[in-house]
C-alpha positions as CSV (number, residue, x, y, z in Angstrom):
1,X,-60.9,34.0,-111.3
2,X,-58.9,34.3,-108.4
3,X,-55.3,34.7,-108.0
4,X,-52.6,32.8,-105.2
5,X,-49.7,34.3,-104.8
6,X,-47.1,31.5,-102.7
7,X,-49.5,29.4,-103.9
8,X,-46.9,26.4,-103.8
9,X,-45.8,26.7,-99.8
10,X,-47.7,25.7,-97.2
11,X,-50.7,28.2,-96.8
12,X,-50.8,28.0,-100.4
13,X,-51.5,24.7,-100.6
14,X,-54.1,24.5,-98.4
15,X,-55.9,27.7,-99.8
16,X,-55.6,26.6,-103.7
17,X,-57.3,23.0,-102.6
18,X,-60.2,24.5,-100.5
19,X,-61.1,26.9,-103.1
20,X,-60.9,24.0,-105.8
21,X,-63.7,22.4,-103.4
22,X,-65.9,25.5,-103.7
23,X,-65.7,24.9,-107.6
24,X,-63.3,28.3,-107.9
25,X,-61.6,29.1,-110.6
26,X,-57.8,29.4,-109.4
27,X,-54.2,30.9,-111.0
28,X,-51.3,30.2,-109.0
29,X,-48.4,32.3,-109.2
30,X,-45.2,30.5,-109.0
31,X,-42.0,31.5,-108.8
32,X,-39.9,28.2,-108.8
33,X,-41.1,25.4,-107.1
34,X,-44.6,23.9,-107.9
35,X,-44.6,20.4,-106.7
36,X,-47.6,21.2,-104.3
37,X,-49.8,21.7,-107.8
38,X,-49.1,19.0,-109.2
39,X,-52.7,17.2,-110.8
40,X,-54.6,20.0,-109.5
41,X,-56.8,21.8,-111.9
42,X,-55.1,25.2,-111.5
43,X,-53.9,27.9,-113.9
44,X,-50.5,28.2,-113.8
45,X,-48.7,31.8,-114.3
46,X,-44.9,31.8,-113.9
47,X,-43.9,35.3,-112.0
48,X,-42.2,36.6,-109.3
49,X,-43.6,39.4,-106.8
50,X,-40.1,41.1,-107.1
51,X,-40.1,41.4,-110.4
52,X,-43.5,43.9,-110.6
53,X,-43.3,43.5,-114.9
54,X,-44.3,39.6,-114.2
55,X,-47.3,40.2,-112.0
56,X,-48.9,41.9,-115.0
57,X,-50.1,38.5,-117.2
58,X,-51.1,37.1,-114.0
59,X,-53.6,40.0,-112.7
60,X,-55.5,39.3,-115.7
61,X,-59.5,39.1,-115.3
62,X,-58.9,38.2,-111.5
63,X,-61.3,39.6,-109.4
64,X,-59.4,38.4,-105.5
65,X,-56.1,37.9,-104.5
66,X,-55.0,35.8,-102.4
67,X,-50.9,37.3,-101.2
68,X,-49.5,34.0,-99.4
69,X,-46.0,35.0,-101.5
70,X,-43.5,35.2,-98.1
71,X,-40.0,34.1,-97.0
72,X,-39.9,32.9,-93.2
73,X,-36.3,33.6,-91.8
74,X,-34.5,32.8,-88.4
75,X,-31.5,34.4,-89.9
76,X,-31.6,37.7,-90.3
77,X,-32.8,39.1,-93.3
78,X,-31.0,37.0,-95.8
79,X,-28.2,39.3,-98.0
80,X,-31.4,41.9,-98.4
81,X,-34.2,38.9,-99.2
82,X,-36.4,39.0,-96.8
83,X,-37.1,42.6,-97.2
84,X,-37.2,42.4,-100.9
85,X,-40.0,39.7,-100.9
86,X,-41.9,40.7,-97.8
87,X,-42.0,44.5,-98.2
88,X,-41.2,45.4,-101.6
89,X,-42.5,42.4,-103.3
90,X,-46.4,42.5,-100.7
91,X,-46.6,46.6,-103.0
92,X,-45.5,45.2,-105.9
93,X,-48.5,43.0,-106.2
94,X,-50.6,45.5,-104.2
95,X,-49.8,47.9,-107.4
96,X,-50.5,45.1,-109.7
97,X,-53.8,44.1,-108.2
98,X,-55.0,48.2,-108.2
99,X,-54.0,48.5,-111.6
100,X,-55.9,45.5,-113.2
101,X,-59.2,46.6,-111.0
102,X,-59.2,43.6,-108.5
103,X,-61.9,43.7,-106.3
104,X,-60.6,42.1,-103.2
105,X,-57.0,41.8,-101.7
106,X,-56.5,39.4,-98.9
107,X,-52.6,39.8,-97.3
108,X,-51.4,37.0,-95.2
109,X,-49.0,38.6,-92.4
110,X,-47.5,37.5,-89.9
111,X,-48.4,37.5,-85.9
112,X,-45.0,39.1,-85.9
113,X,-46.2,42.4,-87.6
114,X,-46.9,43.3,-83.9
115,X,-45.0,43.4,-81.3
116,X,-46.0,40.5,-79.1
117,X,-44.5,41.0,-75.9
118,X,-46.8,42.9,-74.3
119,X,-49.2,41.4,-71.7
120,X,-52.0,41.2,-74.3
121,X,-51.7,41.4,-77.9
122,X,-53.9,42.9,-80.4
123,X,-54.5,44.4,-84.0
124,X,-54.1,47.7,-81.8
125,X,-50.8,46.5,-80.1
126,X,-47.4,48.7,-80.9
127,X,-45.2,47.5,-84.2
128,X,-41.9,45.9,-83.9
129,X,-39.1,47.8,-83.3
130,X,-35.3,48.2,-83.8
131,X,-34.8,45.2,-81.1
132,X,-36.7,42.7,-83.3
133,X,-35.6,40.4,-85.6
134,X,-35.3,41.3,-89.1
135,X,-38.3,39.1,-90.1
136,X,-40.8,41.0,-87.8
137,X,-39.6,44.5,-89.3
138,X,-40.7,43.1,-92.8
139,X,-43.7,41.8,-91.8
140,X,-44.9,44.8,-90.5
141,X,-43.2,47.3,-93.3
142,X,-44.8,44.9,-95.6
143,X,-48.3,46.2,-94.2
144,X,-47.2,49.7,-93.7
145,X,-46.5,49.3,-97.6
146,X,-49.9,47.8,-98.7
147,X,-51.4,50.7,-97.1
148,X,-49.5,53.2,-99.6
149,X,-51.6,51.4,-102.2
150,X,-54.9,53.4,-102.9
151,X,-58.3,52.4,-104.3
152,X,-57.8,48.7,-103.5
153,X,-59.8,46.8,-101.1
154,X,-57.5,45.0,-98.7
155,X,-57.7,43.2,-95.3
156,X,-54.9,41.6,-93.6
157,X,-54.6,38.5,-91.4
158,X,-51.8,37.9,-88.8
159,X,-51.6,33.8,-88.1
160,X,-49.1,32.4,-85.3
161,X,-47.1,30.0,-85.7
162,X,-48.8,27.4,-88.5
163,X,-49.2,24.1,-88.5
164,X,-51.3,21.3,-90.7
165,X,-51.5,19.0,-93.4
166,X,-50.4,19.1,-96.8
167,X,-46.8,20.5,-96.0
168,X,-45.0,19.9,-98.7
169,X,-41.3,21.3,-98.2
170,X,-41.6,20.8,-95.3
171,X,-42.0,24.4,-93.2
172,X,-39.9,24.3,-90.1
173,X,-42.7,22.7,-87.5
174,X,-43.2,20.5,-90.0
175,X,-39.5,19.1,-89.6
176,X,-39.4,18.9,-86.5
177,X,-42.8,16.7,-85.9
178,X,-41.2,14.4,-89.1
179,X,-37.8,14.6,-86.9
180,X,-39.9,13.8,-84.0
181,X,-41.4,10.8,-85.9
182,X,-37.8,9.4,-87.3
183,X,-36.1,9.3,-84.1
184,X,-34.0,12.4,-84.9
185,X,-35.3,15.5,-82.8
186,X,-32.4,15.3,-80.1
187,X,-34.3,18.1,-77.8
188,X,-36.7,20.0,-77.6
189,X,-37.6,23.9,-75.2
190,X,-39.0,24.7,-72.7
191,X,-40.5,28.2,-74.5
192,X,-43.5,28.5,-76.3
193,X,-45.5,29.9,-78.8
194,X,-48.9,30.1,-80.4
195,X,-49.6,27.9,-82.9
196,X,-52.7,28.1,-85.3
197,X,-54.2,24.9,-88.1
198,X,-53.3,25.9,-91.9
199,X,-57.1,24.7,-92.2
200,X,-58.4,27.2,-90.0
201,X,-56.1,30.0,-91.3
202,X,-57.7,28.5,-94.7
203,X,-61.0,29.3,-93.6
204,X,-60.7,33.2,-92.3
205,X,-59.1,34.1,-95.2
206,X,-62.0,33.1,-97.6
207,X,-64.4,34.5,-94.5
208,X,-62.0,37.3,-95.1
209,X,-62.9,37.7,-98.5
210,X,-66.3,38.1,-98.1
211,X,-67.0,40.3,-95.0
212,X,-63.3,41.4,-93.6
213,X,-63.3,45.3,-93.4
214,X,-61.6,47.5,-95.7
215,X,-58.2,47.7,-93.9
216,X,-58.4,45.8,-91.0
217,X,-56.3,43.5,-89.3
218,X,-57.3,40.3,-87.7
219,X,-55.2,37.9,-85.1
220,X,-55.2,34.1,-85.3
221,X,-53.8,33.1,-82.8
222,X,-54.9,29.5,-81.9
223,X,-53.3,27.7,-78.9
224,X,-50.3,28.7,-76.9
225,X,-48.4,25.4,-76.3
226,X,-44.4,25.2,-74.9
227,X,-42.5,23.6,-77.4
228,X,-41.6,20.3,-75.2
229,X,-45.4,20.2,-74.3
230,X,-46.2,19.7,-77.8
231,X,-43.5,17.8,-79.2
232,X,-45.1,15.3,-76.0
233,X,-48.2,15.9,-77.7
234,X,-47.3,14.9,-81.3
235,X,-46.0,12.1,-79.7
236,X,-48.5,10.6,-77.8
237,X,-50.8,11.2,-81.2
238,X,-48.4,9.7,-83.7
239,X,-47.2,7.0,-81.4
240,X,-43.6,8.0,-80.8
241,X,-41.2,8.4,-78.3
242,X,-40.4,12.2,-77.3
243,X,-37.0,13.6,-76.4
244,X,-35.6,12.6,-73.7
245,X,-33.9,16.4,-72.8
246,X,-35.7,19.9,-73.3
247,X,-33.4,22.8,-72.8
248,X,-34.1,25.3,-70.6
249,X,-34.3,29.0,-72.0
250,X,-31.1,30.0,-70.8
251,X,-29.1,27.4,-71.9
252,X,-30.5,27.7,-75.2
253,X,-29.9,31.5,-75.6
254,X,-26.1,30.5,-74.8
255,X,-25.7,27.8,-77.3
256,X,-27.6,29.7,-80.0
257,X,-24.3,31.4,-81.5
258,X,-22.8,28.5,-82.1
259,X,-25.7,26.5,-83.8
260,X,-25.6,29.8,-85.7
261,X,-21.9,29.8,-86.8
262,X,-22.2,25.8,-87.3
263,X,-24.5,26.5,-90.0
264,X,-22.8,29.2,-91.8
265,X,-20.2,26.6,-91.6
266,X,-22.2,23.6,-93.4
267,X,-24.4,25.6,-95.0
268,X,-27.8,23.5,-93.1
269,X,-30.7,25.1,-91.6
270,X,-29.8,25.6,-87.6
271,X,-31.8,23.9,-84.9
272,X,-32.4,27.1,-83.8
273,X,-31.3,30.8,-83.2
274,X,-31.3,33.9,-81.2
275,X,-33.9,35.1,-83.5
276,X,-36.5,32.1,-83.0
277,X,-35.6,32.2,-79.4
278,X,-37.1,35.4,-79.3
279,X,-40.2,34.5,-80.4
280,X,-40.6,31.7,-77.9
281,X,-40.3,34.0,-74.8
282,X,-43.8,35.1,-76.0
283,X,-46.2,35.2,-73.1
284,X,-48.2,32.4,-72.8
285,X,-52.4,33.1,-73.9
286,X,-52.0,36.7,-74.5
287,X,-53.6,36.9,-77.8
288,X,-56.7,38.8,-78.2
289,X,-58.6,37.1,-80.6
290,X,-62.0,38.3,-80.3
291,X,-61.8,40.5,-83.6
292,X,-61.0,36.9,-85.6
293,X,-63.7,35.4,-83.7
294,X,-66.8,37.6,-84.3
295,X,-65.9,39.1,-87.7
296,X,-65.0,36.0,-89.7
297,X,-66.0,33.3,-87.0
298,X,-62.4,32.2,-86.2
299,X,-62.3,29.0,-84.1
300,X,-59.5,27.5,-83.8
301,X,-59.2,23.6,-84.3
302,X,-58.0,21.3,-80.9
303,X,-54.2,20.9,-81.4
304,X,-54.7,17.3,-81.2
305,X,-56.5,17.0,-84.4
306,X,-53.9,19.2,-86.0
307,X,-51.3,17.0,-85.6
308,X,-53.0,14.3,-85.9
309,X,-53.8,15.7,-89.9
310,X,-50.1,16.3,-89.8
311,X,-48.7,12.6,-89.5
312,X,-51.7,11.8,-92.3
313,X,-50.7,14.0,-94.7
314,X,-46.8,12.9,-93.8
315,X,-48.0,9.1,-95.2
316,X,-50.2,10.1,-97.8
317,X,-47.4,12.5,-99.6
318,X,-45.1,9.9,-98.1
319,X,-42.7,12.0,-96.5
């Protein structure tokens, strides 16, 4: 038996059908929305990684864990949330796991553990600090907490920015290439960023699984493209007409405030902010991904196939 943790969001998803096709036996742990299980032949164990009491039923005669539980935030960290799910909440189950003997515990971090502004970056590059956004603090104190937890097998993984099929809320890429599709992405930027398949993030966690090392990191990084290069690229793929304007950095960075303050003011999820700006004046191809590569044979997929499983899955869960 093996246990998904976030199994409802978007690497979730993706994990809980590929190990169905290995003929796995799978719990998910779900906290509140489980619309991405729906007639899949899953156990089903109602908990929340906050709450450490609720992990307990669900630990039960699991021998891997899969930790996918997150929250992704642009926006600081949330009235206390981000750091209650992505630091305290990564121990709690760590604990949980230890406790009920599991074998194997596979952690799904974030790129943003490290800090990615150097000219190459690496599982050995320096941590965020006090300058970065609140999300890349918990991502690397949610590691720095994992490895408090003794006599349990771990291994981490640090994906980029991901993108795929079988998106079902949809994550924030995945709103803008259905905005993109609609007619209703007014712009796009000129920054960029890495972005990595789900699929392919899929498959080095199960590699993971078998032959990661005992408290290791590994990097998937996938393909650096600027934003209003891909958004070009979805387009061309899905047939659509990009936008017509892509800000340049600067501007950007001065109008991020007020898309900020506009959505405290309607309560909608911004465009954009100055913490997601951040991110895209990453330097272009500087991640290192040799360690993904020739420990758990990490290859990432051509963008163009990517989204082109994207707009599929959009029509078959007819979003």
């Amino acid at each position: 038996m093996v246990l998904v943790t976030g199994a409802s969001g978007h690497v979730g998803a993706n994990l809980v059908r590929s190990l169905l096709e290995q003929g796995r036996d799978v719990r998910c742990l779900v906290h509140a929305e489980s619309k991405a299980l729906d007639g899949l032949d899953v156990q089903i164990a109602t908990g929340d990684v906050t709450v450490p009491e609720s992990l307990v039923p669900a630990m039960k005669e699991v021998s891997t864990v899969f930790h996918c539980a997150a929250v992704i935030s642009i926006v600081g960290d949330m009235g206390g949330r981000v750091p209650k799910v992505n630091v305290e909440g990564v121990a709690n189950t760590a604990r949980a796991a230890r406790d009920a003997k599991v074998q194997r515990f596979v952690h799904v971090s974030s790129c943003h553990a490290f800090d990615l502004t150097s000219t190459t970056a690496s599982e050995t590059s320096a941590r965020p600090g006090p300058e970065h956004p609140a999300y890349d603090r918990s991502k690397a104190a949610g590691e720095a907490a994992l490895r408090q937890v003794e006599e349990l097998s771990f291994c981490v993984l640090n994906p980029a920015g991901i993108i795929g099929p079988w998106d079902f809320a949809p994550s924030r890429m995945g709103t803008a290439f259905r905005d993109l599709r609609d007619g209703r992405l007014p712009a796009s930027i000129d920054g960029g960023f890495h972005f990595v398949d789900v699929r392919d993030v899929v498959a080095a966690m199960l590699a993971a699984e078998e032959r990661g090392g005992h408290d290791e990191n590994y990097l998937l990084g996938g393909h650096y493209h600027r934003v209003d290069r891909l958004m070009e690229l979805a387009a061309t793929v899905g047939g659509f007409t990009p936008p017509w304007f892509s800000s340049p950095m600067w501007l950007a960075q001065i109008g991020a405030p007020f898309m900020t303050a506009w959505a405290q003011l309607t309560g909608k999820e911004p465009l954009y902010t100055a913490e997601a700006l951040f991110a895209l004046r990453t330097p272009p191809d500087n991640f290192d991904q040799t360690k993904a590569r020739e420990r758990l044979g990490f290859e990432p997929t051509p963008t163009v196939d990517t989204l082109a499983a994207v707009y599929e899955s959009f029509e078959r869960l007819g979003q």
